[in-house]
C-alpha positions in Angstrom: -14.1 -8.7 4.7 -15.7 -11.5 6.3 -14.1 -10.8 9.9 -16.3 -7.5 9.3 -19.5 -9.3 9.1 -18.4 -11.3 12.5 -17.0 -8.1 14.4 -19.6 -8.5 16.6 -19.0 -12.0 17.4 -15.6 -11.2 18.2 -16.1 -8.2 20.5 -18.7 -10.4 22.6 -15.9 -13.0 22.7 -13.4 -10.3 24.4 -16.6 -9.1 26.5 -16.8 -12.3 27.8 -13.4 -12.9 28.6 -13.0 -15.8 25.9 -9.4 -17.2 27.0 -6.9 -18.4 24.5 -9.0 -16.9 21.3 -7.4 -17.0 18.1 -8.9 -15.6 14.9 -7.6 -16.2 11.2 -9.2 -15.2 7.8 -8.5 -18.1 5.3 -9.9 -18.1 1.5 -12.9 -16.1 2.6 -13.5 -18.3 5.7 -12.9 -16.8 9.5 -11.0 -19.7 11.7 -12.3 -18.7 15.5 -11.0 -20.7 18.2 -11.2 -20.2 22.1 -12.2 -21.3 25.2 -15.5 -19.6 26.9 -16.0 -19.4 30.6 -19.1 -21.5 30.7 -21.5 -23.2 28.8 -23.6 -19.9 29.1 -21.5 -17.8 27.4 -20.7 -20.1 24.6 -23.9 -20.5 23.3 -24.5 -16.3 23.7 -21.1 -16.5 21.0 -22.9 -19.3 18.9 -26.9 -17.2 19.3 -24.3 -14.3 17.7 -22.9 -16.4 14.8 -26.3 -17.6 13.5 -27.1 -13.7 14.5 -24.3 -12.8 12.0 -24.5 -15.5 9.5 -27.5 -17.3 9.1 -28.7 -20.8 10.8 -25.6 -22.8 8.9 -23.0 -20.2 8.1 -20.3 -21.9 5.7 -18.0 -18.7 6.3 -17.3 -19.1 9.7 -15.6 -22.3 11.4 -15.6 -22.0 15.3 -13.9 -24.3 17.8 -15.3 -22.7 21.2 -14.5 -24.8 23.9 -15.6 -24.6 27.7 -13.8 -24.2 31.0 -16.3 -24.5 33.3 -18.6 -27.8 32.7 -19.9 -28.3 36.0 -21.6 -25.2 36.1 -24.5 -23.8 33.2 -23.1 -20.3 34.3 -22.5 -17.9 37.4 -25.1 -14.7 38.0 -24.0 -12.1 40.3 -27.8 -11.0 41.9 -28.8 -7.2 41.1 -30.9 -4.9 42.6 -34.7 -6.5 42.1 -34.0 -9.5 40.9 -35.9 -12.9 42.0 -34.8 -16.1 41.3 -37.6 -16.4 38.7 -36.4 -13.2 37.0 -32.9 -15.3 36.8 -34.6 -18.2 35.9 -36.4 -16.6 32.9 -33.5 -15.0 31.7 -31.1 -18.3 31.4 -33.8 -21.0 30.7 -36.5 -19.1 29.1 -38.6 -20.4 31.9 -39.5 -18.4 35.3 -40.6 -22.0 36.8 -37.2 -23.3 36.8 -36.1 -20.7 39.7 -36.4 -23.8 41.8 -33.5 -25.4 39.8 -31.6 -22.7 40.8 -32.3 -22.5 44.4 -31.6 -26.3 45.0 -28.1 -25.4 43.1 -27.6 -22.6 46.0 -29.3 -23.6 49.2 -25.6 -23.6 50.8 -26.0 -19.5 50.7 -29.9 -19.7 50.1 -32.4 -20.5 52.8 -35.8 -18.9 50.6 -36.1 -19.0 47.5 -38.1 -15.6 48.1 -35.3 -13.9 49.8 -32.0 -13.6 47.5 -29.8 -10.5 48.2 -27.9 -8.3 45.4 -24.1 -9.4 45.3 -24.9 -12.8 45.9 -23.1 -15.2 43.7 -25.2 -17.9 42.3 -24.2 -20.8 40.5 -27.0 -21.5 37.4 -27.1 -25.3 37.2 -27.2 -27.3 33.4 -31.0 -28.1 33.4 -31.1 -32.0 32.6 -33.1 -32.6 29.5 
């Protein structure tokens, strides 16, 4: 019953690719375990466990671990994007786009002029 309430946790898990995930229903508590491919991703699976189950949910227990620590995350640019459009959607902040471009100037010469396909790397911001 309880891996019902989570179902969506665990489809975003396969969306994203979660590598290794395990999932086991113990005396009314669902044991989740896996390893996300950035620091990104796990916190869209933690943002859909409080979604799910409240602030503290004492029906879950989830070990999600990270591949990828260097990184915050990788965005793959679409059509009409800007890097503050990016920037705003992974920080909550359009003024971080600069963050960004300093993280890509190898492929990036303007922070005005990013192309669709590109492969950006979304640095951790440093608190």
């Amino acid at each position: 019953m309880v891996k019902a309430k989570y179902q969506k946790v665990l489809d975003l898990g396969e969306k994203l690719g979660v590598k290794d995930g395990d999932v086991k229903e113990e005396n009314g508590v669902l044991h989740i375990k896996g390893t996300a491919t950035n620091q990104y991703h796990k916190n869209q699976l933690w943002d859909a466990i409080k979604e799910a189950g409240g602030e503290s949910p004492t029906d879950i227990m989830a070990d999600i671990k990270v591949e990828d620590t260097s990184v915050y995350a990788h965005h793959t640019v679409a059509k009409g994007e800007t890097l503050g459009k990016i920037a705003k959607h992974y920080y909550g902040n359009a003024m971080k786009y600069t963050k960004i471009f300093e993280a890509n100037k190898h492929i990036l010469k303007n922070p005005d002029v990013i192309h669709p396909d590109q492969e950006l790397i979304i640095p951790h911001l440093e608190k």
